[in-house]
PASEBA-1860 file (N, C-alpha, C; in nm, 3 decimals):
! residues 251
1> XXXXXXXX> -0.311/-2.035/-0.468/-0.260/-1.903/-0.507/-0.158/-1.857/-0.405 ~ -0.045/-1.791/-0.492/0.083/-1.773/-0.348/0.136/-1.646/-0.364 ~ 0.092/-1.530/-0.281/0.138/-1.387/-0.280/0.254/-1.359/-0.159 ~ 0.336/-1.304/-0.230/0.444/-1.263/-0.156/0.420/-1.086/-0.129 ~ 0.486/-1.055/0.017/0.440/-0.875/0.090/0.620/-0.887/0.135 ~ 0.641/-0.791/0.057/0.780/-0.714/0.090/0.766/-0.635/0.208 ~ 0.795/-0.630/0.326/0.814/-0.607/0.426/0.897/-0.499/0.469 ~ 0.902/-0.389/0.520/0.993/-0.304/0.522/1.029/-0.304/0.660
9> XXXXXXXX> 0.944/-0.315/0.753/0.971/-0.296/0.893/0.855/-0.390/0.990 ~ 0.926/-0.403/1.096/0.799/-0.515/1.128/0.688/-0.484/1.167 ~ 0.687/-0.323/1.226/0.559/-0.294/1.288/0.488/-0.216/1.148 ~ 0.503/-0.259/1.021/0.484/-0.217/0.926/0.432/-0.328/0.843 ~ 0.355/-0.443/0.863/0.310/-0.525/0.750/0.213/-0.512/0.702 ~ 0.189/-0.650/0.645/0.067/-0.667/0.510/-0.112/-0.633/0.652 ~ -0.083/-0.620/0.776/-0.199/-0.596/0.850/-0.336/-0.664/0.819 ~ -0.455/-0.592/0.774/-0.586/-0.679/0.730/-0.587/-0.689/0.597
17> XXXXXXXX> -0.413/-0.676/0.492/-0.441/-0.736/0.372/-0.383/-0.873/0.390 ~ -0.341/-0.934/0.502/-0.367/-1.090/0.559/-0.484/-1.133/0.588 ~ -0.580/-1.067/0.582/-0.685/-1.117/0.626/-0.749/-1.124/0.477 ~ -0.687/-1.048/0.422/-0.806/-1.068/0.287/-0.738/-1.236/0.189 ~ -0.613/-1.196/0.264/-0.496/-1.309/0.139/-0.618/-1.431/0.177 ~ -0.589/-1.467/0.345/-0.676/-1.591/0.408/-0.818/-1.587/0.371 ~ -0.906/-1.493/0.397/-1.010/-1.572/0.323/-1.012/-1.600/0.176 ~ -0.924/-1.538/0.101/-0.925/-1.568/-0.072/-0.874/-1.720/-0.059
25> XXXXXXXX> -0.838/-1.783/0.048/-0.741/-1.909/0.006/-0.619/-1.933/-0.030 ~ -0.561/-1.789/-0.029/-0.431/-1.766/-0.082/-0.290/-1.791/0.052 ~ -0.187/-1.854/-0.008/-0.100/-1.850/0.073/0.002/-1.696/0.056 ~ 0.034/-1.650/0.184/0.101/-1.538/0.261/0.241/-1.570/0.304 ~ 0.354/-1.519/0.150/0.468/-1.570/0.212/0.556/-1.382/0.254 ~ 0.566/-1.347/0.371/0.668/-1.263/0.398/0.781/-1.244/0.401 ~ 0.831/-1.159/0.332/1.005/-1.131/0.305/1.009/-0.966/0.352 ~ 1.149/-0.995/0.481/1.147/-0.908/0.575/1.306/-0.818/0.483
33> XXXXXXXX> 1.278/-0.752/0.378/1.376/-0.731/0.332/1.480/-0.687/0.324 ~ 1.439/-0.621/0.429/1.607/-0.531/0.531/1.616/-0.600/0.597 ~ 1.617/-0.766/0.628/1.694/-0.839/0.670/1.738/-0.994/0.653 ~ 1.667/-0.994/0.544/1.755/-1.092/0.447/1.729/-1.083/0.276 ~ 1.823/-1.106/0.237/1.847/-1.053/0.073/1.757/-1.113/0.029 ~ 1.693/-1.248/0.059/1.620/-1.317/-0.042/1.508/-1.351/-0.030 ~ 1.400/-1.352/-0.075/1.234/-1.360/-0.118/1.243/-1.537/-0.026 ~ 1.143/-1.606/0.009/1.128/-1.751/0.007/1.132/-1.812/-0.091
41> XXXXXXXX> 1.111/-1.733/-0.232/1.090/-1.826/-0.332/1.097/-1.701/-0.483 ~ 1.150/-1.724/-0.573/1.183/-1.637/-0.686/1.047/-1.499/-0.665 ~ 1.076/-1.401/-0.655/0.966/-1.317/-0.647/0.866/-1.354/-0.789 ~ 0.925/-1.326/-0.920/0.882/-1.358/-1.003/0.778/-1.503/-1.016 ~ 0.759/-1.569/-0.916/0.673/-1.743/-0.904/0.562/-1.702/-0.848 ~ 0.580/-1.584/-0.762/0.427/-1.547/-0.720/0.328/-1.537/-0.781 ~ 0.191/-1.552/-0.753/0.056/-1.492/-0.822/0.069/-1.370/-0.808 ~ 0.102/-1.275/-0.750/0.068/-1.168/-0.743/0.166/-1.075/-0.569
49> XXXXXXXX> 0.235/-0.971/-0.597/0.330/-0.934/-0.481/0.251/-0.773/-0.412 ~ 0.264/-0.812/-0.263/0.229/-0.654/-0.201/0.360/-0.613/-0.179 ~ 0.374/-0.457/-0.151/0.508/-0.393/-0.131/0.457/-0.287/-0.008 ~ 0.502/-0.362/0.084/0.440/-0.242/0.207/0.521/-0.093/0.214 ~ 0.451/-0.016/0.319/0.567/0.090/0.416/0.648/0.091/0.489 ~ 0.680/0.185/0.523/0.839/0.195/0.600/0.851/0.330/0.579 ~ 0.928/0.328/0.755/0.974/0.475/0.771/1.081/0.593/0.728 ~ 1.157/0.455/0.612/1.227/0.507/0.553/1.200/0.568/0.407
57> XXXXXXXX> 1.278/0.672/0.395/1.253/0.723/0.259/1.317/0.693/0.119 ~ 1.244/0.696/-0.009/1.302/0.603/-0.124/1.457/0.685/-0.153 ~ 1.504/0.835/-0.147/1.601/0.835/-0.130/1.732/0.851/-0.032 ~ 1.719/0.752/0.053/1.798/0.710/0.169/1.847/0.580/0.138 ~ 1.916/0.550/-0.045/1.991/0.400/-0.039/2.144/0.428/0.037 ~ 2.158/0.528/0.060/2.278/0.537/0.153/2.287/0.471/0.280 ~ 2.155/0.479/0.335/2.109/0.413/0.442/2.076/0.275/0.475 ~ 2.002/0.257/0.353/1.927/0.110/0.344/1.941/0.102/0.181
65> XXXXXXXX> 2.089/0.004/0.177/2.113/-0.012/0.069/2.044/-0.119/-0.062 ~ 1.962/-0.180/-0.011/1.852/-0.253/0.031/1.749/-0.217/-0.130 ~ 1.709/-0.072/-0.081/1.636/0.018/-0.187/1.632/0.026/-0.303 ~ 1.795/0.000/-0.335/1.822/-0.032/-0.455/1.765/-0.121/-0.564 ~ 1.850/-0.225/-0.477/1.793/-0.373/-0.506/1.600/-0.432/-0.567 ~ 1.582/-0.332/-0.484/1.376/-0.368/-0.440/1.393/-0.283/-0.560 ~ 1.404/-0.172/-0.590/1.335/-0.137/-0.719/1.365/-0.171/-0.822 ~ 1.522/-0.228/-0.843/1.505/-0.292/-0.932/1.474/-0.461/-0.980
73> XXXXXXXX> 1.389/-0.483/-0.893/1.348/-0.622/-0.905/1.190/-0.547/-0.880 ~ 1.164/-0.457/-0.861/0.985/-0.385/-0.935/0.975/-0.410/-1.033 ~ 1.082/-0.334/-1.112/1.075/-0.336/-1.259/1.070/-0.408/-1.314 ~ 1.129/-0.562/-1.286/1.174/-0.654/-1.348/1.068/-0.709/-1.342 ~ 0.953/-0.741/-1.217/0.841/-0.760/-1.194/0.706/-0.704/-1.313 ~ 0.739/-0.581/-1.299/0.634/-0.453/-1.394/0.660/-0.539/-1.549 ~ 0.822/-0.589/-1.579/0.822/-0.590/-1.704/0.785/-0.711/-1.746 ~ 0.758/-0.873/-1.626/0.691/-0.984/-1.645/0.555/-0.962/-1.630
81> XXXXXXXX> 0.496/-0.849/-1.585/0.345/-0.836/-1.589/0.315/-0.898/-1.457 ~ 0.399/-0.882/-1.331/0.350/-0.958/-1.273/0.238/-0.885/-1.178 ~ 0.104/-0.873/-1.136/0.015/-0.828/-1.049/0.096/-0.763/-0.921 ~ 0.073/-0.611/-0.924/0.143/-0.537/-0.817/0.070/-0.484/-0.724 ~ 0.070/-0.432/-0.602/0.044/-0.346/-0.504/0.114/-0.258/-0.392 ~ 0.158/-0.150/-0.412/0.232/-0.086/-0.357/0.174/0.023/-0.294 ~ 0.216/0.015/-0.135/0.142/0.061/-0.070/0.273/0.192/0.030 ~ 0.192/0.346/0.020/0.290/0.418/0.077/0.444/0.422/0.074
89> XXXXXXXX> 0.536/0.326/0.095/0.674/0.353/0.026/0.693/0.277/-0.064 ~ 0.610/0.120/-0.062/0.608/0.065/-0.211/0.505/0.146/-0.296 ~ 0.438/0.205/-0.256/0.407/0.268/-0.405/0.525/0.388/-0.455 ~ 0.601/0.471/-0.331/0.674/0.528/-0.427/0.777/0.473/-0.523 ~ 0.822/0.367/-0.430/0.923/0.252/-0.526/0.889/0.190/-0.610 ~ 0.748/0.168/-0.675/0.658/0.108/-0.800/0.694/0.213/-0.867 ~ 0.653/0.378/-0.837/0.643/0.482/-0.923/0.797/0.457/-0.996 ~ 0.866/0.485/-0.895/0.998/0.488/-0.976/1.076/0.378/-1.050
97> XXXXXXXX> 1.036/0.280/-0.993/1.055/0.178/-1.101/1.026/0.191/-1.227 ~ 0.893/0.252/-1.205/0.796/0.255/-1.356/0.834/0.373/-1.449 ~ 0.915/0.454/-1.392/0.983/0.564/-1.427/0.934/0.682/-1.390 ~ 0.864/0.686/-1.278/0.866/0.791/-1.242/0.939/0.885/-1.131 ~ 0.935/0.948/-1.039/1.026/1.051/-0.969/0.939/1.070/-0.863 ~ 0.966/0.991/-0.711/0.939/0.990/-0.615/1.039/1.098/-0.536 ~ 0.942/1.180/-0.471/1.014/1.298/-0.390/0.913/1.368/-0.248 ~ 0.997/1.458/-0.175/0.921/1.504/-0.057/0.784/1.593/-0.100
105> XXXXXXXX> 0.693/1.565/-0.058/0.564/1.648/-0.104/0.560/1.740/0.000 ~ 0.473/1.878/-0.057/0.485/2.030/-0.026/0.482/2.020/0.111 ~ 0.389/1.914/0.172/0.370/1.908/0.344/0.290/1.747/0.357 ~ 0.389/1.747/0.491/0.340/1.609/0.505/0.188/1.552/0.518 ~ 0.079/1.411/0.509/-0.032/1.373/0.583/0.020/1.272/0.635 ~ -0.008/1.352/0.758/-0.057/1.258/0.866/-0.154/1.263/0.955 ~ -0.254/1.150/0.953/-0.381/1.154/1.045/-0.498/1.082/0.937 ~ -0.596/1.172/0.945/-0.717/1.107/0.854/-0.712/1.216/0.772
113> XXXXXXXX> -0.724/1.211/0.612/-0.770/1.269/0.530/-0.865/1.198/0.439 ~ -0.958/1.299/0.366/-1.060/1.255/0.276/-0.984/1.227/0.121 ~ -1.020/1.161/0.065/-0.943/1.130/-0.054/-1.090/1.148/-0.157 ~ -1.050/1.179/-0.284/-1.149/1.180/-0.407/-1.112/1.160/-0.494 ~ -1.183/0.990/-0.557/-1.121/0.918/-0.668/-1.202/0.987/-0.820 ~ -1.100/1.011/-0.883/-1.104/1.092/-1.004/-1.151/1.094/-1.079 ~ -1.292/1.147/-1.120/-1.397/1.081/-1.187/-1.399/1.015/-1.311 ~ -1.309/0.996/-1.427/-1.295/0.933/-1.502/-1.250/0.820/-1.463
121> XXXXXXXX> -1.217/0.760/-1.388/-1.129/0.659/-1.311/-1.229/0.557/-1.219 ~ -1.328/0.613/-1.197/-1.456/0.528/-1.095/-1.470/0.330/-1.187 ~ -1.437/0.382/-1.282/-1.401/0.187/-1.377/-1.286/0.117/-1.256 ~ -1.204/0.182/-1.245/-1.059/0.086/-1.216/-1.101/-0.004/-1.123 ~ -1.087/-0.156/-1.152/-1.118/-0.274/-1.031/-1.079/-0.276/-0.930 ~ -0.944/-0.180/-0.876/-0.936/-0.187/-0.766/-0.955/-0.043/-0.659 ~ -0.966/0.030/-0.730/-0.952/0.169/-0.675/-1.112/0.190/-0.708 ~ -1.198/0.211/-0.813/-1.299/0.260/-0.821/-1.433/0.260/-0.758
129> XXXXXXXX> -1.424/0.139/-0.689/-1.554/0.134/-0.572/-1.504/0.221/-0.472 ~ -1.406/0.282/-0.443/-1.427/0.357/-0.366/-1.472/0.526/-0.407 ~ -1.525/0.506/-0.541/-1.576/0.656/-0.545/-1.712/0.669/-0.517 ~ -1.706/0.783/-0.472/-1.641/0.946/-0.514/-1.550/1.004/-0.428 ~ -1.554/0.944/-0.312/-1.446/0.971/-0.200/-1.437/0.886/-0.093 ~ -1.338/0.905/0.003/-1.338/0.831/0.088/-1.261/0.890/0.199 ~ -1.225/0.791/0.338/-1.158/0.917/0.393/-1.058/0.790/0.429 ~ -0.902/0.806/0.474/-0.821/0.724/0.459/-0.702/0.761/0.593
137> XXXXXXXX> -0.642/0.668/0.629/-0.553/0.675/0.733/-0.392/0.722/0.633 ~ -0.331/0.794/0.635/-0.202/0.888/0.597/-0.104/0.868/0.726 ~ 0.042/0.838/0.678/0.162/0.903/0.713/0.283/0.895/0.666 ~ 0.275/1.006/0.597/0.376/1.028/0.458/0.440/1.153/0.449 ~ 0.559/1.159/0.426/0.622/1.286/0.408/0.652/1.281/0.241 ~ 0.630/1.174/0.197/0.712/1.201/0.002/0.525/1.149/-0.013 ~ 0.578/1.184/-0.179/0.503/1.131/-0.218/0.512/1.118/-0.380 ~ 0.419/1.013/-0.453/0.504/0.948/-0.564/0.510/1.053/-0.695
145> XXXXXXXX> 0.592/1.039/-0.761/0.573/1.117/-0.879/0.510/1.011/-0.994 ~ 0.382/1.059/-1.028/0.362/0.925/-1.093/0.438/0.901/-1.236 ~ 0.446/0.824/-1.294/0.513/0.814/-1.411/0.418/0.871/-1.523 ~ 0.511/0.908/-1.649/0.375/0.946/-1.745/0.231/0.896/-1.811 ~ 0.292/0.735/-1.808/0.198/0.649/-1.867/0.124/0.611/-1.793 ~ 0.118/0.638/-1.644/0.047/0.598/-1.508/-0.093/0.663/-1.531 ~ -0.215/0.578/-1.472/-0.348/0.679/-1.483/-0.372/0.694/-1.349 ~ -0.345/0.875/-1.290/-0.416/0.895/-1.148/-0.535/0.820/-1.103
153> XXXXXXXX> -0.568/0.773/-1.037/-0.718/0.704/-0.970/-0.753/0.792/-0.857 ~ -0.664/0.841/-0.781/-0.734/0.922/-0.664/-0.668/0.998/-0.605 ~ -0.689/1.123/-0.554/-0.636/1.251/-0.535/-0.641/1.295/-0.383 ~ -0.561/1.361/-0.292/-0.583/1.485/-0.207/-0.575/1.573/-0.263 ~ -0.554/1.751/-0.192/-0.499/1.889/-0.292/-0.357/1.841/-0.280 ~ -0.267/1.765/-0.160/-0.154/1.764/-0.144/-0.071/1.665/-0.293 ~ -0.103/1.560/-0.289/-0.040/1.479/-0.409/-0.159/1.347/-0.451 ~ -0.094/1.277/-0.557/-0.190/1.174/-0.551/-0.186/1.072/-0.511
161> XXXXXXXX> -0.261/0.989/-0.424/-0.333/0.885/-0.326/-0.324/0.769/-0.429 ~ -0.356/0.749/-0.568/-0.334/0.607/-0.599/-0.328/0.613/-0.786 ~ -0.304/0.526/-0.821/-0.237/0.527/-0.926/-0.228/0.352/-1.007 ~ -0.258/0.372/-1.086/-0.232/0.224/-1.256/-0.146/0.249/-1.330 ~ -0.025/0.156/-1.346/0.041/0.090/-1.426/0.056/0.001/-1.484 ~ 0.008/0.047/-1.640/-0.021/-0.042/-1.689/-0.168/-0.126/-1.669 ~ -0.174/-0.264/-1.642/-0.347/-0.324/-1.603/-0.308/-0.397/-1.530 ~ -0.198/-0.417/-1.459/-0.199/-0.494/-1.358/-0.105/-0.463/-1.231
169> XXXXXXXX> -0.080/-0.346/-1.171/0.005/-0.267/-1.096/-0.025/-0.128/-1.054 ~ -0.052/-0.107/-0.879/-0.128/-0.030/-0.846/-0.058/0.015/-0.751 ~ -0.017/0.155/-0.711/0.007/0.234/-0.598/-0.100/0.283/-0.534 ~ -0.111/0.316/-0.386/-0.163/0.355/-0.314/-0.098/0.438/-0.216 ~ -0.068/0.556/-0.194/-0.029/0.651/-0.084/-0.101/0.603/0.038 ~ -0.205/0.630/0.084/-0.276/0.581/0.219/-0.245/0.450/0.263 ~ -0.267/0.432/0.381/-0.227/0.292/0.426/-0.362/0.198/0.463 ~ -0.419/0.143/0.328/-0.530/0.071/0.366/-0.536/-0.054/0.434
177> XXXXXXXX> -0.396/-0.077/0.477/-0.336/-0.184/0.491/-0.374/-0.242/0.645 ~ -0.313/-0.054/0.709/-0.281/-0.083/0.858/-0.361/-0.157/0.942 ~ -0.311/-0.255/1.011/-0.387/-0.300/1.125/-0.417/-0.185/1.275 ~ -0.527/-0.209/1.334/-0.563/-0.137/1.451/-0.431/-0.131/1.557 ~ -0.349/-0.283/1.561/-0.249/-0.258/1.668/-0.127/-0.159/1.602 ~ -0.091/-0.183/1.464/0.028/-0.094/1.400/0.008/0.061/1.390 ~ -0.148/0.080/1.366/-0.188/0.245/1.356/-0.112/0.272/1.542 ~ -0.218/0.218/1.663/-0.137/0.228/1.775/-0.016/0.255/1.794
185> XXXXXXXX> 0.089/0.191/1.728/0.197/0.169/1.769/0.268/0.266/1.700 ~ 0.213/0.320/1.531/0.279/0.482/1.515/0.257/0.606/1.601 ~ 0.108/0.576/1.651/0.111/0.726/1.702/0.217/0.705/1.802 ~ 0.186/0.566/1.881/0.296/0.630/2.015/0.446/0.662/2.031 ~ 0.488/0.621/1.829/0.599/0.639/1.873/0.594/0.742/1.764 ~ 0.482/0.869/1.745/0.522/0.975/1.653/0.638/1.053/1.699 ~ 0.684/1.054/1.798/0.826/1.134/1.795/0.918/1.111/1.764 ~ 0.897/0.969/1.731/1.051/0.909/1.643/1.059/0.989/1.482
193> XXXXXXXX> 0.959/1.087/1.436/0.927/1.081/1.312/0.943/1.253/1.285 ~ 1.031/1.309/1.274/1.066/1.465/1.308/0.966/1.557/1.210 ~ 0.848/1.454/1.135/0.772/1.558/1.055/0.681/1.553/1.133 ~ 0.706/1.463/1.198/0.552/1.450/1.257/0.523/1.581/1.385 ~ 0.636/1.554/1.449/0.732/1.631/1.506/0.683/1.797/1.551 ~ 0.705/1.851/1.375/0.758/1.966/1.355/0.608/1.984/1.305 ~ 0.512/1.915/1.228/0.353/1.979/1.197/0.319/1.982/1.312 ~ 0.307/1.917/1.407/0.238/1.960/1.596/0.165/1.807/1.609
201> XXXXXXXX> 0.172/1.698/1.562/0.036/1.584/1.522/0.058/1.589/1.736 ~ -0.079/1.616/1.732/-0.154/1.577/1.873/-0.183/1.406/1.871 ~ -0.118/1.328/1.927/-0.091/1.184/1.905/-0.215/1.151/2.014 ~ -0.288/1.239/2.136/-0.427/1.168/2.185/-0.498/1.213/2.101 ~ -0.555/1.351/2.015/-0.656/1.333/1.919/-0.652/1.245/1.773 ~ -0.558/1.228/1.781/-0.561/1.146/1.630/-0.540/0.964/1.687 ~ -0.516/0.926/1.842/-0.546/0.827/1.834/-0.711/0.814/1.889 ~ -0.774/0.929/1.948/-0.908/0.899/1.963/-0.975/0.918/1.784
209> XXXXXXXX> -0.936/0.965/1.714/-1.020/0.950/1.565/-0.959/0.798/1.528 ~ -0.889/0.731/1.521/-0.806/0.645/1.513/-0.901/0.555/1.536 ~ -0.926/0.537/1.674/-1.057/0.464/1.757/-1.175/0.440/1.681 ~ -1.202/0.589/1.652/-1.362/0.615/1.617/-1.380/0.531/1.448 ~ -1.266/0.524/1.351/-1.275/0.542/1.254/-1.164/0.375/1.191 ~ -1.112/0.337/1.278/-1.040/0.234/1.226/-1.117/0.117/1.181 ~ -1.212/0.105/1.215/-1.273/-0.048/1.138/-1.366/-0.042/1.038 ~ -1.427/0.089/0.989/-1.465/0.084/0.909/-1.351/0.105/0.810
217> XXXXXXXX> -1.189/0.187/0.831/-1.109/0.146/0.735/-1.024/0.042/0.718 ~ -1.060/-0.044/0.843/-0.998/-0.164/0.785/-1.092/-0.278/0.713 ~ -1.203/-0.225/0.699/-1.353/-0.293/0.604/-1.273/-0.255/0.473 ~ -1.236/-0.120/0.484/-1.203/-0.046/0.280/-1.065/-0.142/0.292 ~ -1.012/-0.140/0.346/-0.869/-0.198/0.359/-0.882/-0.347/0.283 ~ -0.964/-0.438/0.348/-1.002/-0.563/0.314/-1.026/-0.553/0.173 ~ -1.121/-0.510/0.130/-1.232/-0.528/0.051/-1.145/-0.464/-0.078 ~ -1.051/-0.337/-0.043/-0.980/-0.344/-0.154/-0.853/-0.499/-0.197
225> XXXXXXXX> -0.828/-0.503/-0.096/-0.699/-0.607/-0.162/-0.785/-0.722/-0.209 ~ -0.885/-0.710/-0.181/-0.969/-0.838/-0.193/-1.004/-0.834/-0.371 ~ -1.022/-0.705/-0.392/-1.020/-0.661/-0.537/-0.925/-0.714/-0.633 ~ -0.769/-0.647/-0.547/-0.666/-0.662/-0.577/-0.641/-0.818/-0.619 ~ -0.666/-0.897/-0.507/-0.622/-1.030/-0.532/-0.741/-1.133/-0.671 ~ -0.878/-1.084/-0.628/-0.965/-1.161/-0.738/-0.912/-1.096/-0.902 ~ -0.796/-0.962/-0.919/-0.763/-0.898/-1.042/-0.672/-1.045/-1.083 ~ -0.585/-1.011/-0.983/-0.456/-1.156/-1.003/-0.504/-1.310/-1.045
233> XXXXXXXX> -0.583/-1.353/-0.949/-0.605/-1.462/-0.978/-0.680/-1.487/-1.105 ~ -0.764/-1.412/-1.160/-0.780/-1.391/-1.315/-0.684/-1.405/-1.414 ~ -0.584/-1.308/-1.396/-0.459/-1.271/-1.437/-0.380/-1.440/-1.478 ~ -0.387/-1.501/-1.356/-0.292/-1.645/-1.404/-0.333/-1.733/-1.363 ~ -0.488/-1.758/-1.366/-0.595/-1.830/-1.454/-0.575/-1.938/-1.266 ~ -0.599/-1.895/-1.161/-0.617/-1.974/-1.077/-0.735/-1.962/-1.014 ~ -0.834/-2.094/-0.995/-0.978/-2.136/-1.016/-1.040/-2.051/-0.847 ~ -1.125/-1.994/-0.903/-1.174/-1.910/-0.778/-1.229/-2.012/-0.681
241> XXXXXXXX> -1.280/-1.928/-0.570/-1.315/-2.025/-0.462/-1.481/-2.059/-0.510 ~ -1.586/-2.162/-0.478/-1.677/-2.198/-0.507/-1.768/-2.098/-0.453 ~ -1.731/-2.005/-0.299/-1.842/-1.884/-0.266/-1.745/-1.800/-0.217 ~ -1.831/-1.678/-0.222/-1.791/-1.535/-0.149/-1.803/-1.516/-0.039 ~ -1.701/-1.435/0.011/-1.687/-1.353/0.165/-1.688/-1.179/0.176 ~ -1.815/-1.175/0.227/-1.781/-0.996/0.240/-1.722/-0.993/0.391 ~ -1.616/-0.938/0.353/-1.570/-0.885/0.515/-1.656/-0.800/0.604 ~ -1.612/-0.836/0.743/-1.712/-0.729/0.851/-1.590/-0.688/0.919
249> XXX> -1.646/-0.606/0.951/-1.488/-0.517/1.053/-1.503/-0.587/1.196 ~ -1.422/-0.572/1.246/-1.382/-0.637/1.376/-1.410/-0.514/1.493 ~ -1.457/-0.554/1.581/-1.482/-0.453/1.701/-1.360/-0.444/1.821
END
């Protein structure tokens, strides 16, 4: 099985959803996309594609002309059915692919917030074991507009946390992704980040919750893509492994 993670920035990758690719058996090909135009291999050949974060915002193609390009090869993706995951700026770039309207939300999260997956929604294979709530690592100033045909899966009061397109394509606002060294490496450089900035984020209390609270979310972190990936490999009929792995968090 061969999943490709769109890459936005380096201290920004696929984190412990490498860890889930490796124990599924799956090969992990990275495409660093703001810095070279092209995938390793037709995006479309993959089993199944992650779309990470980045500090950039979906409307800044002035900037990173780049943006363009990626969403419209989402779509093109969305419209082969191919197994999605978009995580914080790939999920807003899924949304809008999918037609919806990614924009700045009323006030930024950043830090830990509690999330509550939407009770009609507790079915969805990849989002629904985590109900009735959960609490999740945030740092986001937009957030996605979902498209119409999209079904919310999980909520803050601020915007919504995750989202289905279609049955095989999933946004996620939170970063279930992050590894322990990349969470590190935002706080210390929250001043590069003028929202972060301007809300007051106290970068020693939120890296001591950070501490307290990172491995049990990089357990949800795992265990979702792990979802994610056993959806795919269904999807295009590639033979599961003979046993299971529950992840343990790392100390």
């Amino acid at each position: 099985m061969r999943l490709l993670a769109i890459v936005h920035q380096r201290d920004a990758g696929p984190g412990v959803f490498a860890e889930a690719a490796g124990a599924a058996g799956a090969e992990l090909d990275r495409w660093h996309v703001a810095e070279t135009p092209h995938p390793p291999a037709e995006a479309a050949s993959y089993d199944a594609v992650l779309v990470l974060g980045g500090a950039m915002n979906v409307d800044q193609v002035d900037r990173h002309p780049w943006l363009r390009a990626e969403r419209e090869l989402l779509a093109e993706l969305l419209a082969r059915d191919v197994p999605l995951l978009g995580v914080c700026l790939g999920a807003q770039l899924l949304s809008e692919a999918a037609g919806g309207d990614a924009r700045r939300a009323r006030e930024p999260e950043i830090g830990w917030f509690e999330v509550e997956v939407t009770g009609a929604r507790a079915g969805d294979p990849v989002v629904g074991p985590l109900a009735p709530r959960f609490e999740a690592f945030e740092w986001h100033s937009y957030e996605c507009g979902v498209p119409e045909d999209a079904e919310v899966l999980a909520t803050t009061p601020i915007c919504a946390q995750a989202f289905r397109v279609g049955a095989r394509a999933w946004g996620i606002q939170f970063h279930a992704e992050v590894s322990r060294a990349d969470a590190g490496h935002w706080i210390d450089d929250y001043g590069s980040d003028p929202d972060a900035v301007r809300i007051g984020v106290d970068p020693v209390a939120l890296r001591r919750l950070t501490e307290e609270r990172i491995d049990a979310h990089n357990e949800l972190g795992r265990e979702l893509c792990a979802r994610f990936i056993a959806g795919a490999r269904e999807r295009r009929g590639t033979p599961a492994r003979a046993t299971t792995r529950r992840f343990r968090s790392r100390g």
